[in-house]
C-alpha positions as CSV (number, residue, x, y, z in Angstrom):
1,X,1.3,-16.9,-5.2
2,X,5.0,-17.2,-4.0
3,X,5.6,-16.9,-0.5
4,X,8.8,-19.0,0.1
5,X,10.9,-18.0,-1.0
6,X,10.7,-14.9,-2.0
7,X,10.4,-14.5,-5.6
8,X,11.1,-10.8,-6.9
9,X,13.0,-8.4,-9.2
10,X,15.3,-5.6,-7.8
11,X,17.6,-3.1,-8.6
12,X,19.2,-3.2,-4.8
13,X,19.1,-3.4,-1.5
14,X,15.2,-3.8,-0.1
15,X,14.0,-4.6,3.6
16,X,11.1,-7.4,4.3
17,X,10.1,-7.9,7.7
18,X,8.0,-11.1,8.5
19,X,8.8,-12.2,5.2
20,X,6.3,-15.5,6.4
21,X,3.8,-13.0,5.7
22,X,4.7,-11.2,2.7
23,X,3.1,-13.6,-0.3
24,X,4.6,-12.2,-4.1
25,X,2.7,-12.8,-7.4
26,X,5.2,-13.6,-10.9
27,X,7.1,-11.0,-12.3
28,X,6.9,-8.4,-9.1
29,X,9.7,-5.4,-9.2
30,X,10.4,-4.0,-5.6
31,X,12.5,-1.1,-5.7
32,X,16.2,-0.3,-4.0
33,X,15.8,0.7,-0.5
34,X,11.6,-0.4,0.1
35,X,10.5,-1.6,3.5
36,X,7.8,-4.3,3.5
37,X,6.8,-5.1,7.0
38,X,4.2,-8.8,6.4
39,X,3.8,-7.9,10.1
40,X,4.3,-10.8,13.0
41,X,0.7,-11.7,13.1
42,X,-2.3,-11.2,11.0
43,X,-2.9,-10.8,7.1
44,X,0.5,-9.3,5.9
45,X,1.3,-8.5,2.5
46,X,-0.4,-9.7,-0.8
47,X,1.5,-8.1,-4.4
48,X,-0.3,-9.6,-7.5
49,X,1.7,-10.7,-10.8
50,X,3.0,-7.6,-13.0
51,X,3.3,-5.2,-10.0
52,X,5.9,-2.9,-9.3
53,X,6.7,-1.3,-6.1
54,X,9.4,1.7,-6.3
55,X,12.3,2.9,-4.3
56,X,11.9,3.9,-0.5
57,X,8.2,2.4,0.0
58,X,6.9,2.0,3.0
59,X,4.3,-1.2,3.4
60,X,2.9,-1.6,6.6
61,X,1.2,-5.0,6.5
62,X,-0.5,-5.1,9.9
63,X,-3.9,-4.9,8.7
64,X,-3.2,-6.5,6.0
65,X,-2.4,-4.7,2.4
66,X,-3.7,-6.5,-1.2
67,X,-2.1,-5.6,-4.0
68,X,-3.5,-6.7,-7.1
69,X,-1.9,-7.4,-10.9
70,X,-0.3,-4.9,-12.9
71,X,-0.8,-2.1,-10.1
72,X,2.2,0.8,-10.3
73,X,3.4,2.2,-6.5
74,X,5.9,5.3,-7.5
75,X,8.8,5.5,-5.5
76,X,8.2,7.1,-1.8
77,X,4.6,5.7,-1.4
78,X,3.5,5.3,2.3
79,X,0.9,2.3,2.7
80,X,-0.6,2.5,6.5
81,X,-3.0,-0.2,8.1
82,X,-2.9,0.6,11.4
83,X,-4.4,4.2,13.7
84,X,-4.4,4.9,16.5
85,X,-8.4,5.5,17.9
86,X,-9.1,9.0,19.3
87,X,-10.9,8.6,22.7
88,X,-10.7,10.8,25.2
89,X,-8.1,13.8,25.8
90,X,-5.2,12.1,26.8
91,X,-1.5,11.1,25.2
92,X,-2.8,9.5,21.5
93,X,-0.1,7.0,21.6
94,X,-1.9,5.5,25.0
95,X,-4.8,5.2,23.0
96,X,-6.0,1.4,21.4
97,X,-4.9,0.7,18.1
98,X,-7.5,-0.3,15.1
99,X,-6.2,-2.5,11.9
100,X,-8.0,-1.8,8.5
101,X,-7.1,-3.4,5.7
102,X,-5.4,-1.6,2.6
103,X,-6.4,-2.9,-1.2
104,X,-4.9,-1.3,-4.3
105,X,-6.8,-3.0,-7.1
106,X,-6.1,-4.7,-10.4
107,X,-4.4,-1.7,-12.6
108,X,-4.6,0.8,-10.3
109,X,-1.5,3.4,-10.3
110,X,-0.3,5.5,-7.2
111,X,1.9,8.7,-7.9
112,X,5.3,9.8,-6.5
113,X,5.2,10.3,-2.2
114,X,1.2,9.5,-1.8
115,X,0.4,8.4,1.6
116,X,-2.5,5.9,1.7
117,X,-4.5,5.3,5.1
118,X,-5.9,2.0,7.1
119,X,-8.9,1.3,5.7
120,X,-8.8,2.7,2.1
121,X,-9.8,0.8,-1.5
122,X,-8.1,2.1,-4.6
123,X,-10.5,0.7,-7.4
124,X,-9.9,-1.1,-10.6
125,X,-7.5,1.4,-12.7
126,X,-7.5,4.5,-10.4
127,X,-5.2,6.9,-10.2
128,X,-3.7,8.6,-7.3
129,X,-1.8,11.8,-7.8
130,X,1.8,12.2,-6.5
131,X,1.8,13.6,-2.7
132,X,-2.4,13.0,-2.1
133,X,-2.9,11.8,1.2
134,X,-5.9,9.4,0.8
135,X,-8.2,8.6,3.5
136,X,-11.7,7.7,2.0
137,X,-12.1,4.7,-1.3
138,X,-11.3,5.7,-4.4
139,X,-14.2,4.8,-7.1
140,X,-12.9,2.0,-10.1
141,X,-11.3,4.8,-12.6
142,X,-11.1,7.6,-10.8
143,X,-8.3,9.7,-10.5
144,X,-7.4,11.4,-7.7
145,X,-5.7,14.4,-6.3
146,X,-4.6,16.4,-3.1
147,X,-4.7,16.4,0.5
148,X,-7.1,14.8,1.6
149,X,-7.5,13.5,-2.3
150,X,-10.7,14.2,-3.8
151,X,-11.6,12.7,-7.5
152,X,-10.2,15.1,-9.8
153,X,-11.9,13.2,-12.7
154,X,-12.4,10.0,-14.2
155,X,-10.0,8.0,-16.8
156,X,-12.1,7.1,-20.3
């Protein structure tokens, strides 16, 4: 893996924050106008060889997010490893803050505006439908759909 420096494709403009912690595989593609925050301390960011990220993603790296190879992430895909806990009745925002880590495994392919939350595993060659909102591990080869995404079926 290439961390330094940064070693990727792109067809313009793309933000990383705490690029110290953002580590890129061969032949990544990071679309115009993605954010990928490695985060200040902790894990950061892991994309594996072959993987394309799309226009306007958001990576949160906080918790740490793996990527593995030849794994598609459509353009508007939110990536979240970080929540607030919920304890007691007062302001959320007050509350502590837990960090899970994210991993999209090896072939795995996430649709147009998903939103994936702290904590999640996408298995080996699963697919998430565009706009699910996926908070529980998606089984090697499933695909998935809606909000919250439930498996839909399973690739053959």
């Amino acid at each position: 893996m290439v961390s330094e420096p940064l070693n990727y494709r792109t067809d313009g403009e793309v933000f990383i924050k705490s690029p110290e912690n953002v580590h890129l595989g061969e032949n990544v593609f990071i679309g115009h106008g993605a954010f990928i925050d490695g985060y200040y301390t902790g894990p950061g960011v892991t994309i594996g060889d072959n993987s394309w990220i799309g226009q306007q993603c958001f990576l949160h790296g906080a918790g740490g997010i793996f990527i593995g190879r030849d794994v598609g992430v459509a353009p508007g895909v939110t990536i979240i490893t970080s929540c607030h806990t919920l304890v007691g009745c007062g302001p959320i925002i007050r509350n502590p803050i837990e960090f899970k880590e994210v991993r999209l495994d090896d072939g795995c392919d996430i649709g147009v505006g998903a939103i994936i939350y702290a904590g999640v595993t996408i298995g080996t060659g699963a697919q998430v439908a565009a706009g699910a909102v996926v908070i529980h591990d998606v089984p090697e080869y499933a695909i998935v759909a809606g909000i919250p995404a439930k498996v839909a079926t399973f690739r053959r």
